[in-house]
C-alpha positions in Angstrom: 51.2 116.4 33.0 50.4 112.9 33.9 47.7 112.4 35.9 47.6 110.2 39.0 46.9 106.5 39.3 43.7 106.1 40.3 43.3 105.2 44.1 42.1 102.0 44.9 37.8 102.8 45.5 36.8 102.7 49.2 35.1 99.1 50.5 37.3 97.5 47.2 38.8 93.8 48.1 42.7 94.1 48.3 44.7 92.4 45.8 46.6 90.4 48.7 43.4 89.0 50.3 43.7 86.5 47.0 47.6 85.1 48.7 47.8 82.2 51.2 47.8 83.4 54.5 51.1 82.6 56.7 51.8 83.4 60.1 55.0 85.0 61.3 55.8 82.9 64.8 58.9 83.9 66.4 60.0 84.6 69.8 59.8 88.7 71.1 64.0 89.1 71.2 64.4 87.3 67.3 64.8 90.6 65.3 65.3 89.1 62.3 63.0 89.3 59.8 62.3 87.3 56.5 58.7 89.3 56.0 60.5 90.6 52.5 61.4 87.1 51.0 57.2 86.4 52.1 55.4 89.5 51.5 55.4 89.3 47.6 53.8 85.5 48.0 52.0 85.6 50.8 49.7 87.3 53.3 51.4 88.1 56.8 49.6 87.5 59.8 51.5 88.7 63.0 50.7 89.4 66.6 50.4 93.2 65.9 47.8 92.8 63.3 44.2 93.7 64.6 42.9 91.0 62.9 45.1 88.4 64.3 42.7 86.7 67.1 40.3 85.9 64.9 42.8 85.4 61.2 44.8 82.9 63.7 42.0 80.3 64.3 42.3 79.5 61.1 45.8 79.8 59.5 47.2 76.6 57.9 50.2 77.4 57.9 53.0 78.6 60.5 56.3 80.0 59.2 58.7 79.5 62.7 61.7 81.7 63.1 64.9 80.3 64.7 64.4 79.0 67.4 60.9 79.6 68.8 59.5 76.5 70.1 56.7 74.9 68.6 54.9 72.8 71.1 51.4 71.5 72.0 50.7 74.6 73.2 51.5 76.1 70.0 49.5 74.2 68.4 46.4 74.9 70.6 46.6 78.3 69.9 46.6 77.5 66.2 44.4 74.9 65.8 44.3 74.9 61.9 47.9 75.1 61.2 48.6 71.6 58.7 52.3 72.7 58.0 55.4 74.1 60.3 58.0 75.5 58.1 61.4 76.3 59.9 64.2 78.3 59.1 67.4 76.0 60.8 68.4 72.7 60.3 68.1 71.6 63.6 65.1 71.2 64.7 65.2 70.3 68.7 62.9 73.3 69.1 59.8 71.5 67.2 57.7 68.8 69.0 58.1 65.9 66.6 55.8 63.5 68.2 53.4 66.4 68.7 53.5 67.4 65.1 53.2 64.3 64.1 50.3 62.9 66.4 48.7 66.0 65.1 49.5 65.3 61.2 51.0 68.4 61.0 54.0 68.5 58.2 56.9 70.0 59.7 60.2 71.2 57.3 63.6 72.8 57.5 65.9 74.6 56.2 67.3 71.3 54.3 70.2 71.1 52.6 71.0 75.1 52.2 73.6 75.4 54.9 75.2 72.1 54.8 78.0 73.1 52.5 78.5 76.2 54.4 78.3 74.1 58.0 81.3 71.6 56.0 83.3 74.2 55.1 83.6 75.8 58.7 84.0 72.4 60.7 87.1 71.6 58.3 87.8 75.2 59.0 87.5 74.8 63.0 89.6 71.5 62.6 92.1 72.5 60.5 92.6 76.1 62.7 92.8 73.5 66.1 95.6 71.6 65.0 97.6 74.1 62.7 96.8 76.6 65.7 96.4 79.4 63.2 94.3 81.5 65.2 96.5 81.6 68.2 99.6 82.0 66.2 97.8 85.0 64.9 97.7 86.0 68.3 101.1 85.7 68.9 102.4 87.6 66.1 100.0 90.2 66.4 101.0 90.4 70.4 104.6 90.9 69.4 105.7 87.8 71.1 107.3 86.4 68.1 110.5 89.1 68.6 110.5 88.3 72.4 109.5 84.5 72.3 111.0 83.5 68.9 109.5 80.0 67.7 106.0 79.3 68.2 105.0 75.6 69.3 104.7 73.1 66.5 101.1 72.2 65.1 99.3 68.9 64.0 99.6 67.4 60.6 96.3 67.2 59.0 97.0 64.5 56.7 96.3 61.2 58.0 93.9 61.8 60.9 91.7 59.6 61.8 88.3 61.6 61.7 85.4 60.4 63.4 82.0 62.2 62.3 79.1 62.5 64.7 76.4 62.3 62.1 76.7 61.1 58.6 73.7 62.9 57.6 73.9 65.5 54.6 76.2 68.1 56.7 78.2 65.1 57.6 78.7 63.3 54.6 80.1 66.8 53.1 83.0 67.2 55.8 83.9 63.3 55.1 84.1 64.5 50.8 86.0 67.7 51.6 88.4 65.6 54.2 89.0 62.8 52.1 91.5 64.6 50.0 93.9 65.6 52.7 94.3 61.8 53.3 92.5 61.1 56.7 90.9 58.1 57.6 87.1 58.5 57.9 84.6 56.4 60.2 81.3 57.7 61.3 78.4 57.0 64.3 74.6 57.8 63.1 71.8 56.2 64.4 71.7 53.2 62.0 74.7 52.4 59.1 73.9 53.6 55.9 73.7 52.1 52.9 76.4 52.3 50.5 78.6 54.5 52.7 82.4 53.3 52.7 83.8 54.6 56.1 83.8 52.0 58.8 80.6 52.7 61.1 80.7 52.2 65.2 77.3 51.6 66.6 78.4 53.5 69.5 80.5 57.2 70.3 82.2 55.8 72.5 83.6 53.2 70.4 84.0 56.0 67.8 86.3 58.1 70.2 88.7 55.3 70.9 89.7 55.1 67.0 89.6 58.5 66.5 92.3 61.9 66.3 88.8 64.0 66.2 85.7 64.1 66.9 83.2 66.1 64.4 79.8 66.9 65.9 76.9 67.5 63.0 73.8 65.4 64.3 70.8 66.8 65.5 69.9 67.6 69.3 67.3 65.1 70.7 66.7 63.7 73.9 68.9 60.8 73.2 71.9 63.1 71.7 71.6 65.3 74.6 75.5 65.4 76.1 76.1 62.7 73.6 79.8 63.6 74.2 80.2 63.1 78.0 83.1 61.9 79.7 83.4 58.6 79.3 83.9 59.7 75.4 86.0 62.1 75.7 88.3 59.9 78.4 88.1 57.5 75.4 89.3 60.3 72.7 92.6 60.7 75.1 94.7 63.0 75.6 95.6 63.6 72.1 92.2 64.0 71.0 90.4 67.2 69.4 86.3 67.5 69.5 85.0 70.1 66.8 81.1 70.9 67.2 78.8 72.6 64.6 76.0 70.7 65.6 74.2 72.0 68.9 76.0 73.4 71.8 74.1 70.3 74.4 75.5 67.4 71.7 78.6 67.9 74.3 78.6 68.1 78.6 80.0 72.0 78.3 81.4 71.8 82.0 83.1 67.9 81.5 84.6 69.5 78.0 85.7 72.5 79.9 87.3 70.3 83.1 89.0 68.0 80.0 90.9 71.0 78.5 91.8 72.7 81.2 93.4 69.7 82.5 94.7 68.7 79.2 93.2 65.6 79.2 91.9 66.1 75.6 94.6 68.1 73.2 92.0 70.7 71.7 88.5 72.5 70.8 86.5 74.2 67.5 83.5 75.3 69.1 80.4 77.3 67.0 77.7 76.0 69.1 77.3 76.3 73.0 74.7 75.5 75.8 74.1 78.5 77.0 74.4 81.0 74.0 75.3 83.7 74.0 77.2 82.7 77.1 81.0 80.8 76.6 82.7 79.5 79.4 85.2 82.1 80.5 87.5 79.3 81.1 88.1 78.8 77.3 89.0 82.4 76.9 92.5 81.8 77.6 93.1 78.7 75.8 95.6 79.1 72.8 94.2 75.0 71.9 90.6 75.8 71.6 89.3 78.0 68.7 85.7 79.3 69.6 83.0 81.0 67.0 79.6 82.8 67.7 77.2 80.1 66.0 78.3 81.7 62.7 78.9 78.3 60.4 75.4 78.2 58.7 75.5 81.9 58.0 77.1 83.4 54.0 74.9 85.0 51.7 74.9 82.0 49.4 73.6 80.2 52.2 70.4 82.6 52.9 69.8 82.8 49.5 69.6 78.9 49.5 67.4 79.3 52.4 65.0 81.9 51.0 64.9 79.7 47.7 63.7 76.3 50.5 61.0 78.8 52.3 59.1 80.4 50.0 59.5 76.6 47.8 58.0 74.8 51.0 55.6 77.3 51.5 54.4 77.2 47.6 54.5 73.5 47.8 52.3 73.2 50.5 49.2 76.1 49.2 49.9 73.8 46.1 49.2 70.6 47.3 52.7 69.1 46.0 56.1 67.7 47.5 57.3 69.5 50.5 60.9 70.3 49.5 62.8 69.7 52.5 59.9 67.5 54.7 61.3 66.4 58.0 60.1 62.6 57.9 59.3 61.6 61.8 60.5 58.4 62.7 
């Protein structure tokens, strides 16, 4: 009979005490939990630990979940914390200018969702003007024996597609549109080098020589109902907004009033102000297609994630290259 391991003497150092110590922020209703992609590289420092007054004073690093914010006041309660790794690609939650007045290195999730995000807003656009999800809904309903033919869709081929954001989610949509033969142009908040698609300084301008809009920028203070009505009045009637951005890139209540009225011809919607909460309005709409923020998420993607956490994390205890470092302007 084997005998047991030996247990570990009494007063003996843990193994783990030798790991870089990273605390777990994240807001009380965010369930979620990446402890098991940390735990066999890191310490854990949480609320809940006994230690965590005192272990918190001098953390240097803070691992943020989702959304929580990350604001001065955050950073007063951690006064050691050098680097802010996040877990989205947006990051309207993080106080730039704070972070940055601070020196504090703040990265994101990078480029593991952006294929992903692509994918679904071609998805969203594709499902407005083929209306595949409400002639699901018609067949399903039985109304194609009582009704016979269902109303005609939009060609895809030949649209002129106007992205919101030429960044790295951006620039993937315009490759995966490309082959279906519509015209691409973009707005971003300067013109990039080496990029072929006509560039419009302004939405607005963007809208009027545009069949859709495609929302991927980030949420700042100056994208903040970037899509208003002016813009959408300029899209026209004929006119299709698809967002996978941030839910307050568009004025909810102006896009609502628009469709309702038909004054734009349809919606893809992932993102909204108020999530979980959706304009009832919408429900009934057979021209807008709505989703529950779900474009970042397939396994490839959180495996892409995991690989840019634990990398950024690594790279930081190491004193290298952040892997996805958010540069402040």
């Amino acid at each position: 009979m084997a005998s047991p391991p030996n247990p570990q003497p009494i007063g003996s150092p843990d193994p783990n005490d030798n790991l870089p110590l990273v605390l777990v922020h994240r807001l009380p209703q965010f369930t979620t939990t990446f402890n098991h992609w940390l735990q066999p590289h890191f310490r854990i420092l949480e609320p809940s630990d006994p230690s965590f007054s005192i272990r918190s004073k001098t953390v240097r690093a803070l691992f943020c979940m989702g959304p929580t914010p990350v604001n001065s006041e955050t950073l007063d309660q951690f006064p050691s914390v050098e680097c802010v790794v996040g877990t989205s690609a947006g990051i309207d939650h993080i106080d730039l200018a704070e972070c940055n007045r601070r020196r504090v290195m703040v990265t994101n999730a990078g480029d593991a969702f952006s294929e992903d995000v692509a994918d679904y807003a071609v998805g969203l656009l594709i499902d407005v003007l083929r209306r595949v999800s409400a002639a699901d809904r018609f067949v399903r309903g039985g109304l194609w024996a009582v009704n016979g033919e269902y109303p005609l869709g939009s060609k895809v081929g030949g649209k002129r597609i106007g992205i919101v954001g030429l960044g790295s989610i951006g620039s993937m949509v315009a490759k995966r549109l490309e082959p279906f033969g519509c015209i691409i142009a973009y707005n971003s908040r300067r013109k990039k080098l080496n990029v072929p698609f006509p560039y419009y300084s302004t939405v607005q301008d963007l809208a009027t020589n545009s069949d859709a809009l495609i929302l991927c920028c980030s949420l700042t203070s100056e994208t903040r109902h970037l899509i208003n009505k002016d813009v959408m009045m300029a899209l026209g009637k004929k006119g299709v907004v698809i967002n996978v951005g941030r839910g307050a890139l568009v004025d909810e209540k102006e896009l609502v009033e628009f469709l309702v009225q038909g004054e734009i011809a349809g919606a893809g919607l992932d993102v909204f102000e108020d999530e979980p909460n959706v304009p009832k309005e919408l429900f009934g709409l057979d021209n807008v297609v709505l989703s529950p923020h779900k474009a970042v998420t397939t396994p490839e993607s959180i495996e892409r994630l995991r690989k840019a956490i634990v990398g950024n994390l690594d790279a930081f205890f190491a004193n290298k290259p952040l892997l996805s470092q958010v540069k402040f302007e």
